[in-house]
N, CA, C and O atoms as a Maestro MAE file, in Angstrom:
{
 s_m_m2io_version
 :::
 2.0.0
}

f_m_ct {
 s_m_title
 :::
 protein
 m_atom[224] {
  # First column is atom index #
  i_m_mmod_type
  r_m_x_coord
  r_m_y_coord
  r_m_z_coord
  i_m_residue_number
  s_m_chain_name
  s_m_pdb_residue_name
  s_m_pdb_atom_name
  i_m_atomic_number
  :::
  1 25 154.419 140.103 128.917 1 A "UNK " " N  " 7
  2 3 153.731 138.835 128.967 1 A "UNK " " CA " 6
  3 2 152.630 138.839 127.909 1 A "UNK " " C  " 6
  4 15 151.559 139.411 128.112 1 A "UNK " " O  " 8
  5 25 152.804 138.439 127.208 2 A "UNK " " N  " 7
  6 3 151.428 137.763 126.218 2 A "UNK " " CA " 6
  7 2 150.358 137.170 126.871 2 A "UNK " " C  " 6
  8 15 150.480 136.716 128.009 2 A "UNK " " O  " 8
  9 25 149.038 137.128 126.076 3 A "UNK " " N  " 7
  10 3 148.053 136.682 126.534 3 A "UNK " " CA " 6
  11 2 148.179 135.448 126.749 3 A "UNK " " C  " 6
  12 15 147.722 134.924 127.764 3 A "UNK " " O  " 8
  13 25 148.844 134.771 125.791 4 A "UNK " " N  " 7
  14 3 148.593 133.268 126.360 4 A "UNK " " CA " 6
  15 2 149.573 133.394 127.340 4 A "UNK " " C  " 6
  16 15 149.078 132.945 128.373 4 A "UNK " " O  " 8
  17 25 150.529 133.714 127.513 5 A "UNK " " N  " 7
  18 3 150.961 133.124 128.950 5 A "UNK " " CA " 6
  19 2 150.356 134.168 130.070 5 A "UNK " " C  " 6
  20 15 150.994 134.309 131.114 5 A "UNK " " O  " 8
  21 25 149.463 134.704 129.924 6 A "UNK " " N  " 7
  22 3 148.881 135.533 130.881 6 A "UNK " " CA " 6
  23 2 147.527 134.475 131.328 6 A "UNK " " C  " 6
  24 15 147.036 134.361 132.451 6 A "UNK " " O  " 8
  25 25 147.117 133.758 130.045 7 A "UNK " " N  " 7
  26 3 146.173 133.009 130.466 7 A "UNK " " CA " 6
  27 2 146.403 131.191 131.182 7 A "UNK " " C  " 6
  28 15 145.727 130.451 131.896 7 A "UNK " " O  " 8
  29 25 147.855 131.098 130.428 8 A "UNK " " N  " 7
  30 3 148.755 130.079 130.882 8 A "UNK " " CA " 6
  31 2 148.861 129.796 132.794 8 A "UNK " " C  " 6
  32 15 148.494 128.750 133.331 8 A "UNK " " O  " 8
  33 25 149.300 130.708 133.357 9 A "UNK " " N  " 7
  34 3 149.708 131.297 134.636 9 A "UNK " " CA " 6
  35 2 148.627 131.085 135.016 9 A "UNK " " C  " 6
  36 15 148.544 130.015 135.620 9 A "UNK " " O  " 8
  37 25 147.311 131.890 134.899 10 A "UNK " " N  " 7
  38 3 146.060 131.768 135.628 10 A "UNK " " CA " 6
  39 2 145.675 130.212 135.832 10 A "UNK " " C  " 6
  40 15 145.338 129.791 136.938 10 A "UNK " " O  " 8
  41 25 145.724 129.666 135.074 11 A "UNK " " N  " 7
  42 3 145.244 128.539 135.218 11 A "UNK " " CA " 6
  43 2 146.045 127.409 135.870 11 A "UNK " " C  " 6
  44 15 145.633 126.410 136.460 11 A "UNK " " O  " 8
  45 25 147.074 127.746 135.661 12 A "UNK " " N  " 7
  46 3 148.113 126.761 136.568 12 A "UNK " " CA " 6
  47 2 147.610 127.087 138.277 12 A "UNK " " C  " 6
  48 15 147.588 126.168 139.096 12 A "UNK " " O  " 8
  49 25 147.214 128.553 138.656 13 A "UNK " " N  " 7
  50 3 146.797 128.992 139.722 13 A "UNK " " CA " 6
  51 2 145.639 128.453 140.024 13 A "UNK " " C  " 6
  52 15 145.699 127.777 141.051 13 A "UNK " " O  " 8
  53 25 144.456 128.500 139.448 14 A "UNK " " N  " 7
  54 3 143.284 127.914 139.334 14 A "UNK " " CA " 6
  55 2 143.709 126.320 139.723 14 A "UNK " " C  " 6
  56 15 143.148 125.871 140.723 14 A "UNK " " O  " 8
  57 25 144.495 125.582 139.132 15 A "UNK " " N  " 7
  58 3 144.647 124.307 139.348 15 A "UNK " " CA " 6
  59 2 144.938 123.926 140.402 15 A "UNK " " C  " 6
  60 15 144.506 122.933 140.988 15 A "UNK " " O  " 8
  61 25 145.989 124.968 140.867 16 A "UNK " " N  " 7
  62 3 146.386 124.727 142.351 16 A "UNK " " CA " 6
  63 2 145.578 125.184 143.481 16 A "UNK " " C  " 6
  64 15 145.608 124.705 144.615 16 A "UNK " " O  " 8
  65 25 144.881 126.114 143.089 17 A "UNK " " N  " 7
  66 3 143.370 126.217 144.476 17 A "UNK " " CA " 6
  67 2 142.592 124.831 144.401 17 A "UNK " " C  " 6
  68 15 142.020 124.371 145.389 17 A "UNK " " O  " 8
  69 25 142.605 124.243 143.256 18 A "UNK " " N  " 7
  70 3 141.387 123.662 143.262 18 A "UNK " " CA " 6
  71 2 141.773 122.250 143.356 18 A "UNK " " C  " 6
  72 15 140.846 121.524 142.997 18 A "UNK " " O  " 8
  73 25 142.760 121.654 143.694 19 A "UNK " " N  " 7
  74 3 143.310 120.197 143.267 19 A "UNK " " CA " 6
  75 2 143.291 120.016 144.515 19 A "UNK " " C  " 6
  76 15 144.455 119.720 144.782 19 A "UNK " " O  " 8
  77 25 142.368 120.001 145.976 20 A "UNK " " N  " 7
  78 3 142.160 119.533 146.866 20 A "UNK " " CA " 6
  79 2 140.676 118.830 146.914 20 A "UNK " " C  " 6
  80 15 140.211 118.018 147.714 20 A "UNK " " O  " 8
  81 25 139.933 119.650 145.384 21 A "UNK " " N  " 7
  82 3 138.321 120.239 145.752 21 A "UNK " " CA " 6
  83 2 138.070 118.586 145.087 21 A "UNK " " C  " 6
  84 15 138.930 117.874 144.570 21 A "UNK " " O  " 8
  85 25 136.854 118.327 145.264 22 A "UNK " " N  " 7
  86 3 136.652 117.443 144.342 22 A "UNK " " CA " 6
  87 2 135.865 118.061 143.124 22 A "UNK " " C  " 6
  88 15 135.558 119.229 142.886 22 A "UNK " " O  " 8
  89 25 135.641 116.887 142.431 23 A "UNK " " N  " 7
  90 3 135.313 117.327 140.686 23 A "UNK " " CA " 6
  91 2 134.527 118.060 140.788 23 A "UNK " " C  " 6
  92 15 134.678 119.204 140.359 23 A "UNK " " O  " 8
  93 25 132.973 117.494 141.631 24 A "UNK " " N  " 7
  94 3 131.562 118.594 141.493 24 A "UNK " " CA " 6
  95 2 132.199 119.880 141.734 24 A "UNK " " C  " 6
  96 15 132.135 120.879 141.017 24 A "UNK " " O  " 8
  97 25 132.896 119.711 142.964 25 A "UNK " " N  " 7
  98 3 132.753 121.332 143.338 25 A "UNK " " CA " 6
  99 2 134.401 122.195 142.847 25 A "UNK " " C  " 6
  100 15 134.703 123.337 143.195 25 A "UNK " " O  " 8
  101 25 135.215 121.311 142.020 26 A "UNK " " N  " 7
  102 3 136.072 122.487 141.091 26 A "UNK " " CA " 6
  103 2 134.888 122.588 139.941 26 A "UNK " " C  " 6
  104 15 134.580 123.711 139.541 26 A "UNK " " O  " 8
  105 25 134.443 121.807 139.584 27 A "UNK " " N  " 7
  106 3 133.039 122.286 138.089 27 A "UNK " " CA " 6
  107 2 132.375 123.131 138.502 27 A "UNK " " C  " 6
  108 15 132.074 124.095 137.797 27 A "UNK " " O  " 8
  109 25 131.875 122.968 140.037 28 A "UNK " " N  " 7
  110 3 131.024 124.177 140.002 28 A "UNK " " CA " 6
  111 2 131.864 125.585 140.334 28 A "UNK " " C  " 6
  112 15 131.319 126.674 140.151 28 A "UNK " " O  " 8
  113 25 133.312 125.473 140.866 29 A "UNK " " N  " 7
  114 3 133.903 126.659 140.930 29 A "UNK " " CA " 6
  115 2 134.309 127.166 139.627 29 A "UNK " " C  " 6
  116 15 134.468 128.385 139.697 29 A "UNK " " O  " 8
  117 25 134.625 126.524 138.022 30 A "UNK " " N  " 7
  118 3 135.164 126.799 137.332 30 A "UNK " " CA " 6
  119 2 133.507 127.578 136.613 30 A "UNK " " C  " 6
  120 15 133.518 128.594 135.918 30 A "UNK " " O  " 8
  121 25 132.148 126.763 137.019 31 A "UNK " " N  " 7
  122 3 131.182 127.317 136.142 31 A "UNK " " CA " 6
  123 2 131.075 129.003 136.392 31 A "UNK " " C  " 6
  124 15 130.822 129.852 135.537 31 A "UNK " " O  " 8
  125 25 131.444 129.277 138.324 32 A "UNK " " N  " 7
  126 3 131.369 130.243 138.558 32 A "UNK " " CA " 6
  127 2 132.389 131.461 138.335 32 A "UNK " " C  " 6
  128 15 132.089 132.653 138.285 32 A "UNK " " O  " 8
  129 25 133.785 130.834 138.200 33 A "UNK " " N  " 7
  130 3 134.656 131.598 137.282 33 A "UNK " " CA " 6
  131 2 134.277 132.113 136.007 33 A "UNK " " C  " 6
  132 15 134.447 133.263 135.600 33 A "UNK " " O  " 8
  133 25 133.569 130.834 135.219 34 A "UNK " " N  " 7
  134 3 133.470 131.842 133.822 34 A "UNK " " CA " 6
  135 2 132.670 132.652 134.147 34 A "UNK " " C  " 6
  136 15 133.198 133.764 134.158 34 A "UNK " " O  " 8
  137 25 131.186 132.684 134.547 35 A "UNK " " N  " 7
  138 3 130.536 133.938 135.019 35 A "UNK " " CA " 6
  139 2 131.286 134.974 135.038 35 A "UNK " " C  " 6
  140 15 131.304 135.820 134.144 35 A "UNK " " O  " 8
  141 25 132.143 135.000 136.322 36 A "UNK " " N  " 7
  142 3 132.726 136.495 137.097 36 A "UNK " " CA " 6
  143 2 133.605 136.723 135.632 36 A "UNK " " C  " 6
  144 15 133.405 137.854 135.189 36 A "UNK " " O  " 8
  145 25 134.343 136.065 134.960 37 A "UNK " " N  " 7
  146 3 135.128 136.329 133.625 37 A "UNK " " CA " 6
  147 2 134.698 136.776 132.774 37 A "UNK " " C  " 6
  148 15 135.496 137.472 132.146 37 A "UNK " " O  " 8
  149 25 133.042 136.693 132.112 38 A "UNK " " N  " 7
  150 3 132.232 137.245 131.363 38 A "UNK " " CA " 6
  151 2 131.719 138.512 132.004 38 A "UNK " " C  " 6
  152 15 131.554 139.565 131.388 38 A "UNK " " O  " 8
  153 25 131.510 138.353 133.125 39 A "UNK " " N  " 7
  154 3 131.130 139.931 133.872 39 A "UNK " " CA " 6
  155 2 132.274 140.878 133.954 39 A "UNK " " C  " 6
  156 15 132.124 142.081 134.164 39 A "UNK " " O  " 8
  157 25 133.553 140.226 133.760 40 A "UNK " " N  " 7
  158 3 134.488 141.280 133.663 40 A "UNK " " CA " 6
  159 2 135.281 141.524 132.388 40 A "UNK " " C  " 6
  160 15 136.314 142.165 132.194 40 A "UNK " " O  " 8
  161 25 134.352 140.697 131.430 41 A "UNK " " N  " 7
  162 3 134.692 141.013 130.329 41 A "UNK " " CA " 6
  163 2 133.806 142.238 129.325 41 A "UNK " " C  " 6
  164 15 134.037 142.832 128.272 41 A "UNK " " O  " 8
  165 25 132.637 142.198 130.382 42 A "UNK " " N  " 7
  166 3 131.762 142.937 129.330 42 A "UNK " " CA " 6
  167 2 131.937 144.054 130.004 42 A "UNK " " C  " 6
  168 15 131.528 145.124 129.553 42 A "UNK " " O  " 8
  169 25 132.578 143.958 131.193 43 A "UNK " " N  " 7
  170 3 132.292 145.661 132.029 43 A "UNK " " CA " 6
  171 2 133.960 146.318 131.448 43 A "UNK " " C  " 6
  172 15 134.307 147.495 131.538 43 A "UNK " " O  " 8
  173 25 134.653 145.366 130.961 44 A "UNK " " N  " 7
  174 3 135.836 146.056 130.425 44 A "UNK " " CA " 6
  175 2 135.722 146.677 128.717 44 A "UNK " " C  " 6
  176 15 136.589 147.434 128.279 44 A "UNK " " O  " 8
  177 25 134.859 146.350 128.107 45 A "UNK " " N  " 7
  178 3 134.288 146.451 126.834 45 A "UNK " " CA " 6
  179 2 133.639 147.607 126.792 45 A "UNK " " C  " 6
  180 15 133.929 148.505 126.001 45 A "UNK " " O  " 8
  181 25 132.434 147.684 127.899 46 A "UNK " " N  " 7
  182 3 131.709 148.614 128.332 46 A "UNK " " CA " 6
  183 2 132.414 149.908 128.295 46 A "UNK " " C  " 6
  184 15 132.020 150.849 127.607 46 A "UNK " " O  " 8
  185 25 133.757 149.953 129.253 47 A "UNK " " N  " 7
  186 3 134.553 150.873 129.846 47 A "UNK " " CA " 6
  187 2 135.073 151.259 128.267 47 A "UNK " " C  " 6
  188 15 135.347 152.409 127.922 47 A "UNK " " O  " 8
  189 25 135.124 150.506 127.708 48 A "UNK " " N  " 7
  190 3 136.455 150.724 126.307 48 A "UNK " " CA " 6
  191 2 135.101 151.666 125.103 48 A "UNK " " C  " 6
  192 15 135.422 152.506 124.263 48 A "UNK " " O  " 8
  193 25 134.031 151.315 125.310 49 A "UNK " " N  " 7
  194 3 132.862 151.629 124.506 49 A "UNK " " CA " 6
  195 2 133.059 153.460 124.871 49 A "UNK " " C  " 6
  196 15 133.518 154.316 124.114 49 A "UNK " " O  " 8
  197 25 132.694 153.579 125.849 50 A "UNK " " N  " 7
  198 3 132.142 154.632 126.418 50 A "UNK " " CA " 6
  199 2 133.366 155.497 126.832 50 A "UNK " " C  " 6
  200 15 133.101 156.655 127.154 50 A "UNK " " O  " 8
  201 25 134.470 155.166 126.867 51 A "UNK " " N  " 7
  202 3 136.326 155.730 127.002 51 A "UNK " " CA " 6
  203 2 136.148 156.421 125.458 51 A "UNK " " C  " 6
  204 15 136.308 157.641 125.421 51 A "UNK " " O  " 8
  205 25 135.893 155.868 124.438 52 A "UNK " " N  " 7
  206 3 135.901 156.523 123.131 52 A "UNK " " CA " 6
  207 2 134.359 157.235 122.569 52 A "UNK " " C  " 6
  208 15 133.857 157.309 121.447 52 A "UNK " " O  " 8
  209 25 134.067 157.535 123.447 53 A "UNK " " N  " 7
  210 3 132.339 157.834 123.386 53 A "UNK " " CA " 6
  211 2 131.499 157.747 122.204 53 A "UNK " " C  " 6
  212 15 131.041 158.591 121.432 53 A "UNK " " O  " 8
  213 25 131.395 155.877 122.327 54 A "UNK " " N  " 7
  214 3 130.693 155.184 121.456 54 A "UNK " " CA " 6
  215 2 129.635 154.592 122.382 54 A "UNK " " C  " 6
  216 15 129.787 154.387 123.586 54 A "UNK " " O  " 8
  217 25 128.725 154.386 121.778 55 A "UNK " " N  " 7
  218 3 127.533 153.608 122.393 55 A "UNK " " CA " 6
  219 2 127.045 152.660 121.776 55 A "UNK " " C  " 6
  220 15 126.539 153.020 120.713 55 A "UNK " " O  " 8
  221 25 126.969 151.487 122.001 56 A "UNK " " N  " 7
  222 3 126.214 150.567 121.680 56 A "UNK " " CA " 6
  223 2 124.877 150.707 121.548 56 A "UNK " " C  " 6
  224 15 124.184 149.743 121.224 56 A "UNK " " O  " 8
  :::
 }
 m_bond[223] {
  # First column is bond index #
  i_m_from
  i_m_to
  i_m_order
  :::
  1 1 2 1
  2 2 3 1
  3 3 4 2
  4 3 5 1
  5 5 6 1
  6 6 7 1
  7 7 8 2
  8 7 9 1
  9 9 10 1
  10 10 11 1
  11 11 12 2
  12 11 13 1
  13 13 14 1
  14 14 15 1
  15 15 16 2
  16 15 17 1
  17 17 18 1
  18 18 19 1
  19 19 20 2
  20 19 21 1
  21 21 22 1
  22 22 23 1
  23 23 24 2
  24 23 25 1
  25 25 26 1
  26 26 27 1
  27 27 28 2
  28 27 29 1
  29 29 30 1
  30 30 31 1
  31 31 32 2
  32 31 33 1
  33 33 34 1
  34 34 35 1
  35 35 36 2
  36 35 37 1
  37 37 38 1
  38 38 39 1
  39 39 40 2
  40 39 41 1
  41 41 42 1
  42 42 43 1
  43 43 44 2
  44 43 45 1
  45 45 46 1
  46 46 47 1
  47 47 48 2
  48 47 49 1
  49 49 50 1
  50 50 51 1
  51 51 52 2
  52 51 53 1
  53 53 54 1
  54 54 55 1
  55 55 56 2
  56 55 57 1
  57 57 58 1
  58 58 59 1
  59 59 60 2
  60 59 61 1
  61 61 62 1
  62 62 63 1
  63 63 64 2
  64 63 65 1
  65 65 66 1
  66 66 67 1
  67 67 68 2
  68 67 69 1
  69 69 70 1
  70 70 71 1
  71 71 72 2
  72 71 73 1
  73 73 74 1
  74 74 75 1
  75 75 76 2
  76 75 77 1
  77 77 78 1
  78 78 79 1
  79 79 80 2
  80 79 81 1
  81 81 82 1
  82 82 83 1
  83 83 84 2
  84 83 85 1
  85 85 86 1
  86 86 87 1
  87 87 88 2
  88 87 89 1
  89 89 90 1
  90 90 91 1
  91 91 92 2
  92 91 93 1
  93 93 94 1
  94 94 95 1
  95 95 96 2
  96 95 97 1
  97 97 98 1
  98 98 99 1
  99 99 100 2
  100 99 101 1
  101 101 102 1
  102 102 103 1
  103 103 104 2
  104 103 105 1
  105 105 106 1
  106 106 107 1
  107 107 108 2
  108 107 109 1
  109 109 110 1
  110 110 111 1
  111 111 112 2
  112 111 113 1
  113 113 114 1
  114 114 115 1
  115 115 116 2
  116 115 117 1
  117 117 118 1
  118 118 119 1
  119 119 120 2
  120 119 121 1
  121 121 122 1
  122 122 123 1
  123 123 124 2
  124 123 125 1
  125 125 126 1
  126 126 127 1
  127 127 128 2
  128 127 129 1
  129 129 130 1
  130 130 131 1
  131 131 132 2
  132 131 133 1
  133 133 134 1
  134 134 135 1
  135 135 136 2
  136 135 137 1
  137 137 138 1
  138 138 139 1
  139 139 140 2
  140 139 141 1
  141 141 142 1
  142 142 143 1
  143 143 144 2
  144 143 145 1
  145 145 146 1
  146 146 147 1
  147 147 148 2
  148 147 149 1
  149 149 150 1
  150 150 151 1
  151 151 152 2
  152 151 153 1
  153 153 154 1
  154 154 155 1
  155 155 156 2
  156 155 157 1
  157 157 158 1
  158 158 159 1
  159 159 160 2
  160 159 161 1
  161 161 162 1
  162 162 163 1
  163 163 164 2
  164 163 165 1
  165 165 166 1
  166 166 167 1
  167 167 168 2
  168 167 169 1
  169 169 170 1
  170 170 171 1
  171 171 172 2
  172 171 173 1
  173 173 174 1
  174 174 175 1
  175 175 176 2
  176 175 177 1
  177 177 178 1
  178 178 179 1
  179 179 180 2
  180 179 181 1
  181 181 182 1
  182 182 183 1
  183 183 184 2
  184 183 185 1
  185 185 186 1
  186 186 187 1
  187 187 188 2
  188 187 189 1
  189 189 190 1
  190 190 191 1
  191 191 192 2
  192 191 193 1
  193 193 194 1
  194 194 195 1
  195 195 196 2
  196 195 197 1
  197 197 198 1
  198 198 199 1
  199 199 200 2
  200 199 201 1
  201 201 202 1
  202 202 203 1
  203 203 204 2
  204 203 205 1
  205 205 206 1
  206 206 207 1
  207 207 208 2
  208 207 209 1
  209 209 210 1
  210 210 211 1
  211 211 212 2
  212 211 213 1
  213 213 214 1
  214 214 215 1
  215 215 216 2
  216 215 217 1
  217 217 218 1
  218 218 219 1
  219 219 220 2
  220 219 221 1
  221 221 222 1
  222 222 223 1
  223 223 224 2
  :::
 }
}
C-alpha cells in the first residue's frame, strides 16, 4: 500500500465516524486529530533520530 492510499483509507474512515457529528464538533475532532498526528509524527522522527544515534 502506498502512502496515498494509506492516507486515502484513513480518511474515508474518519468520514465515516464522523458523518453523524455535526460540523463544530467533526472540526473540532479533526483539529484534535491533527494534534495526536503531529504528536505521532514527531515521536516517530524522534525514534528514527536516536535509532541511528543522531541528535538533534
Amino acid at each position: 500500500m502506498t502512502s496515498r492510499d494509506f492516507v486515502k483509507r484513513a480518511m474515508e474512515h474518519i468520514k465515516e465516524l464522523g458523518k453523524d457529528m455535526s460540523n463544530e464538533d467533526y472540526s473540532n475532532s479533526l483539529e484534535q486529530l491533527a494534534y495526536e498526528l503531529e504528536t505521532e509524527r514527531q515521536e516517530v522522527n524522534w525514534q528514527l533520530l536516536t535509532s541511528e544515534n543522531k541528535f538533534v
